[in-house]
N, C-alpha and C positions, 0 to 999 in steps of 0.2 A: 442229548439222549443217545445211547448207543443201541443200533439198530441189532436186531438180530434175524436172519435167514435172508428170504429176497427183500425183506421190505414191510412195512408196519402197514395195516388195510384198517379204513373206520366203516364201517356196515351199520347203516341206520336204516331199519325197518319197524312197522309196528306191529306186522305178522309174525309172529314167533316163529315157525314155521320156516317160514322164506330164512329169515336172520338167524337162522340156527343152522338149516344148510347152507349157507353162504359159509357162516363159520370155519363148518366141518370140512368140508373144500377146501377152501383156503390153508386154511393150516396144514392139510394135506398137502398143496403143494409148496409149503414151506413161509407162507408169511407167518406175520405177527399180524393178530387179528384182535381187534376189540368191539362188540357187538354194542348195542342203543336201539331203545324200543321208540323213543322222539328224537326229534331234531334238536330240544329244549339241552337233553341228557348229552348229544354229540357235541354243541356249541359249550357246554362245560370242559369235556374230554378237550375239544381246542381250544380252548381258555386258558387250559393248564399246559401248554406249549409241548406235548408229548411228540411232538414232530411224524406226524403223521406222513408216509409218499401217498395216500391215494383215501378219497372217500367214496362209498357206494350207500346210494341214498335211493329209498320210493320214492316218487312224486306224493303219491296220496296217501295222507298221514293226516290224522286228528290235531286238531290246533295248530302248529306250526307245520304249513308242508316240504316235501324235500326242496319248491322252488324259492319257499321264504329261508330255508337251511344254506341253501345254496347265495342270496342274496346275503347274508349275514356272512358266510364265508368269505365273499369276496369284500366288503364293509371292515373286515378286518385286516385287509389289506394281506392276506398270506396267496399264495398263487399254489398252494395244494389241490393238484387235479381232482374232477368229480365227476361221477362218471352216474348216471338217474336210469332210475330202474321204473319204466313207463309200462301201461297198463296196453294191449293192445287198442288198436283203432283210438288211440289218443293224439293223434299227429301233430296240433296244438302245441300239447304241451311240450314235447318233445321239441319243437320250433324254439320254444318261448326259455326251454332250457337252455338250448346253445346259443340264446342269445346274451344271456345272461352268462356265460361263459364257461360251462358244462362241456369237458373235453369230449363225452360220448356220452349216446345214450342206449338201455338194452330194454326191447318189450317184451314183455310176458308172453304168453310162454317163451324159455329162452333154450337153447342149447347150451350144455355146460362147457363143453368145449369150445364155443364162439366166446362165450364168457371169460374160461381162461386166458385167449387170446388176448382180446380186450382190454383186460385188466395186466396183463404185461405189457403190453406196448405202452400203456396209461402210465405205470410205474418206472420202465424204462425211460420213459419221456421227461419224468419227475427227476431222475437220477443224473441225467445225463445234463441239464438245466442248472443243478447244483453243482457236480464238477466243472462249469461254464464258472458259473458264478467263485467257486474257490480258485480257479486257476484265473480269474481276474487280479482275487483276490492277492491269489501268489504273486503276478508281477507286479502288482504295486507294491507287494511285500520289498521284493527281490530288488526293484529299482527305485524305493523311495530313500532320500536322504539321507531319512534318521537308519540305513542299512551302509550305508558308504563307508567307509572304516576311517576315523581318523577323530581323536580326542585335541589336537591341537589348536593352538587361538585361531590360526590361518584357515585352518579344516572348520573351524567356531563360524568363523565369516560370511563363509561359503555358506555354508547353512542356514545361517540363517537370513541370506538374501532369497535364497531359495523359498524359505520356510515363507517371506515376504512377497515375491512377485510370483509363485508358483502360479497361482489362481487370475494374474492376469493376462494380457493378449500383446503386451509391450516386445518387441523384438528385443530380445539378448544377444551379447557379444560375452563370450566364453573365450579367454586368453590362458595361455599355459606351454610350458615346454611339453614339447611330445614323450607322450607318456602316464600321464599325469590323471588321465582321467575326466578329459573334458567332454565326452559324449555319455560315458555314467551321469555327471552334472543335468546333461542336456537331457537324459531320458529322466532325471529325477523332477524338473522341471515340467517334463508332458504327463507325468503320471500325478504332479500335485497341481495339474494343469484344470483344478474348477470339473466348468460343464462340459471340457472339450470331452469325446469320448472318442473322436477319431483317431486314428492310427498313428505310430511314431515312425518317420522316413526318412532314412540317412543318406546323402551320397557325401563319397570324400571326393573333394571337387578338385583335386589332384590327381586325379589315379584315372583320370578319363582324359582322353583328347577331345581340345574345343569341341570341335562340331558333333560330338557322340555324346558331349556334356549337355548342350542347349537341346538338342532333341530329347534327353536324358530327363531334364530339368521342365520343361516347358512342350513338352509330345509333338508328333508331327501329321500332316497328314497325308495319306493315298500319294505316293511319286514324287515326294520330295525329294526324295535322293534314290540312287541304285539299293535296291534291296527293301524301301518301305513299300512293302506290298498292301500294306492296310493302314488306318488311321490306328495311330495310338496315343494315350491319357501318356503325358508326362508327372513327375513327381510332382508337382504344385497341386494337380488335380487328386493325384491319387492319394495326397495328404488332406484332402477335404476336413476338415471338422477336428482335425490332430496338430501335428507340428511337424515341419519338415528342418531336419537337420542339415545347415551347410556347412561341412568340416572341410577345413583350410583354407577358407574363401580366398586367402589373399591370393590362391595360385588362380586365379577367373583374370584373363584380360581385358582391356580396357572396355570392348568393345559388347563381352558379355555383362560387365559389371554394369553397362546402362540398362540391359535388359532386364537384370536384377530389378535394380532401383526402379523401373516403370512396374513391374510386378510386384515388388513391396507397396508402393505407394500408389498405386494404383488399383491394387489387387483384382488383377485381370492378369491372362499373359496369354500371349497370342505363338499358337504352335507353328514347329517349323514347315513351310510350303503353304501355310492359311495367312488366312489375311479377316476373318470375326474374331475379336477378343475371347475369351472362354475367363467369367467370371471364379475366384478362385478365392476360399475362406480359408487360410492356414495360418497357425501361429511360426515364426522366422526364430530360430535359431541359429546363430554358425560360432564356428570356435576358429584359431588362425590361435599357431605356436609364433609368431612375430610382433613385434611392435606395430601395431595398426596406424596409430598417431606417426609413426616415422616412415612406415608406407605411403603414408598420405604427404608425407613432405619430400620426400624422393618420387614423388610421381608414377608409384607403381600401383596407387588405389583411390581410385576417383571421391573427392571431398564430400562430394554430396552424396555418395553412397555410404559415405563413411557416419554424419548425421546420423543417415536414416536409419541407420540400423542399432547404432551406439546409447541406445537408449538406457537398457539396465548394462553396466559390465559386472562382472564375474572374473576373477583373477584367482587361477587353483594354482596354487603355491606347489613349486620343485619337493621330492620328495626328501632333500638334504637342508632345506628350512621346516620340517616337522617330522626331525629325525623319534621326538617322543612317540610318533604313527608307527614308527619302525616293527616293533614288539607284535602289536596288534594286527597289521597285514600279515605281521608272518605267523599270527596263532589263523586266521582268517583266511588263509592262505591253503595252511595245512589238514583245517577241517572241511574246506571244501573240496578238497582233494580225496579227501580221507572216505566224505560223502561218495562221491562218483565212483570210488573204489570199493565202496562196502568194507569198509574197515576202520580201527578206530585210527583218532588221526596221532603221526608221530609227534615223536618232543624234537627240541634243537635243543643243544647244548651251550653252557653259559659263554664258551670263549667263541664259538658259532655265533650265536647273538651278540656278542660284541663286534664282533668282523661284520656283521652287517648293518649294526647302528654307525660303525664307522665311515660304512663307506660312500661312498660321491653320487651314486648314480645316475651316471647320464642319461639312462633312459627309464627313469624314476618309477612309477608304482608297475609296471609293464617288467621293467628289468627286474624288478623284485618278485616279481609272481615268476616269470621262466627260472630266475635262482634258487625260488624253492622246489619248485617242479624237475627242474635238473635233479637239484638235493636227492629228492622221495624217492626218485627213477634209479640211481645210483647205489643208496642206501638199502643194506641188507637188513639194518636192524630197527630198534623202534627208536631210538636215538639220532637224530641228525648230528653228524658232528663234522669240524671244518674240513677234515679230507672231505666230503661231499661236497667243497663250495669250489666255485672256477678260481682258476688262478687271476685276473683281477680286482677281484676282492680281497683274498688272500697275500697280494703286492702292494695294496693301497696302503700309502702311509695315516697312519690315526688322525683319528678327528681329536685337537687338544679339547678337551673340555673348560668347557666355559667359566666353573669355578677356579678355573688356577690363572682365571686373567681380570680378576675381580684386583681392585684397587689395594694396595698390601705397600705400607711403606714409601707414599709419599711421591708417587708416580701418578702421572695428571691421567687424565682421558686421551687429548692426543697421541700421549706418548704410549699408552696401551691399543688404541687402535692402531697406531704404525707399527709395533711390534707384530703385534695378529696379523694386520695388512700383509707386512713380509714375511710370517712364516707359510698364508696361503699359498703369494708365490712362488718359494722355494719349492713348497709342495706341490703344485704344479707342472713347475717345469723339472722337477724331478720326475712325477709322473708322464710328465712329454716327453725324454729322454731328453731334455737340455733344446727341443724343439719350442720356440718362445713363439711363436704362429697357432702350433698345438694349445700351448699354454693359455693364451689368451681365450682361446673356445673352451678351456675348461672352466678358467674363472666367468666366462658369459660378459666378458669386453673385449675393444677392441686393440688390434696392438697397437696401437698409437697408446693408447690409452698403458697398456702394460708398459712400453719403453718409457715411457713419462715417469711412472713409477719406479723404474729399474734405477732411472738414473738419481731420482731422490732419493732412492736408498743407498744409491752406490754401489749397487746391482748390475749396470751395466757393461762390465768388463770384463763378470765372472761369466756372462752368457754368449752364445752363440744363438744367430737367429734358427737356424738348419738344424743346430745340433752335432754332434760327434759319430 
């Protein structure tokens, strides 16, 4: 229903009288009013879902009264404020209305001015209760799943493990190259997170020094250290009833990593300078851009923290394995831009869009949002076109398309994957300047691993490690 003035009023009296000046009021100062001589006639009017902010109702009325109008409203489960118009020296009923859950009540004789009053704060209250409720509404819009941008089998995946363990309390491991989008994942996860309704709470367990991290993490109390003048809730607490995000866990040394692990498995965690556990309900996420399993065998992340948390994993795929996403972040991109700016959003032009399905990005859906936001900023016109893109985009050599290495003429599978294999390196270390150390970090191996390769291709002698 589309609202018109301050707000829709239902006025149920069976004095004509009263409900006729109620009317004339009202609409005087700008509602949408619709009058009812019973409460029988008003519970139709809500029946037919007219979306009422506010009802004004007698108590005493023939056959049905305003406190059975009022019973019957709430039976219907709608939370439409009601505000009962009591007879004086009725004190009673008046009681027995707010009990029954009657926002206010006004007795006869009334003041129309105390009225007015009354009936805007009633409808203000109403208003403001629904903007709660859509702007709920919107971030689940904003960070649910089916909003993530990506049609690809990998981006498919992701989804729908999401779509699967959202609604449970199982600790997630979220693996990805930096970039990528592992904390969108994480908050699409808390928002399809069931009955949790607590909050979503991020630390990058990086970007904090040890002892500012476990204070950070698990609060402390009264003179722990220089400067805690009072006790304070750490993140475990203050994610009660929600989910608390740990991005990069693998940089937590060894010695916080147990304290983790007793507060995972324990769910309790005991703050810095105390010595009572402080019991603690949060659902565990953490994301780590590294090989966790080869953390764990180089000795940099304790085994059995590795367990506990490893229960569901999540793997968001490099933004250069679901280059078909490519198109759609950059339409996705450009309309939410377009959004913030109040304007409509620009186009990119087709060899623009080629130079960026082409290209490698190492800092994957991250480095794609600042290249079109560079783009917009630069561009004078409604058109993006490649003078707007950074010069490593515009240097990178093409991506060969996968159709022109499709089997043609009697060429096995090996022999096509080794040809592919060798053109990535050349392109590579063409891209490293002839740097074969660079080159390895671009293909995402190690140079042992690239010289092995050099020398089976017979690669080895055209390269310099350092470069020229």
């Amino acid at each position: 229903m589309t609202r018109k003035g301050k707000g829709s009023i239902l006025v149920v009296d069976d004095e004509r009288s009263m409900r006729e000046m109620l009317e004339i009021f009202l609409r005087r100062e700008g509602y949408e009013v619709s009058g009812h001589a019973s409460a029988t006639d008003a519970l139709s009017a809500l029946g037919r879902g007219q979306g009422h902010d506010l009802v004004i109702t007698d108590i005493n009325m023939p056959g049905l009264t305003g406190l059975d109008l009022l019973r019957e409203i709430r039976s219907l489960g709608t939370e439409v404020p009601v505000i009962m118009i009591t007879a004086y020296g009725s004190p009673d009923s008046a009681v027995e209305a707010m009990k029954l859950g009657a926002v206010d009540y006004i007795t006869k004789p009334f003041r129309i001015e105390e009225v007015k009053a009354r009936i805007s704060a009633a409808v203000e209250r109403r208003k403001l209760a629904e903007e709660n409720v859509q702007l709920h509404r919107l971030l689940r819009e904003q960070y649910s799943f089916e909003n993530i941008v990506g049609k690809s089998e990998g981006m498919k995946k992701v989804f729908e493990v999401v779509r699967r363990v959202g609604g449970m309390d199982s600790t997630v491991v979220i693996t990805g190259e930096s970039g990528t989008g592992k904390e969108l994942i994480a908050r699409a996860l808390h928002h399809h997170g069931g009955d949790r309704r607590g909050p979503f709470v991020s630390v990058n367990c990086g970007a904090l020094v040890e002892t500012l991290l476990e204070s950070e993490l698990f609060g402390h109390r009264k003179g722990a250290f220089t400067g805690a003048d009072s006790d304070r809730r750490g993140l475990f607490e203050t994610a009660s009833g929600g989910t608390l995000f740990l991005d990069e866990i693998t940089e937590t040394s060894g010695q916080l990593q147990v304290k983790l692990l007793r507060a995972i498995q324990e769910r309790e965690v005991v703050p810095v300078g105390g010595t009572k556990p402080v019991k603690v309900d949060v659902r565990i996420i953490v994301a780590t851009n590294r090989d966790l399993a080869r953390e764990v065998k180089a000795g940099r992340f304790r085994e059995d923290l590795f367990y506990r948390i490893n229960v569901i994993h999540i793997e968001v795929p490099p933004l250069r394995e679901r280059r078909e996403d490519i198109p759609l972040l950059v339409e996705h991109f450009l309309a939410r831009m377009a959004e913030r700016q109040g304007s409509s959003p620009r186009a990119l032009s087709a060899d623009a869009m080629k130079l960026l399905v082409d290209y490698g990005y190492p800092g994957n859906v991250r480095e794609l949002e600042n290249i079109i936001e560079r783009a917009v900023a630069l561009s004078d016109g409604e058109v993006l076109t490649a003078r707007e893109l950074p010069d490593e985009v515009l240097s990178a050599p093409p991506a060969a398309p996968v159709s022109e290495k499709v089997l043609s003429g009697g060429e096995d599978l090996d022999t096509l994957v080794g040809r592919y294999e060798r053109e990535l390196i050349e392109a590579a270390i063409s891209r490293a300047g002839g740097n074969r150390t660079k080159a390895a970090g671009l293909l995402g191996i190690s140079f042992r691993s690239l010289r092995y390769r050099l020398k089976k291709y017979g690669m080895a002698e055209d390269e310099t490690e350092e470069g020229s």
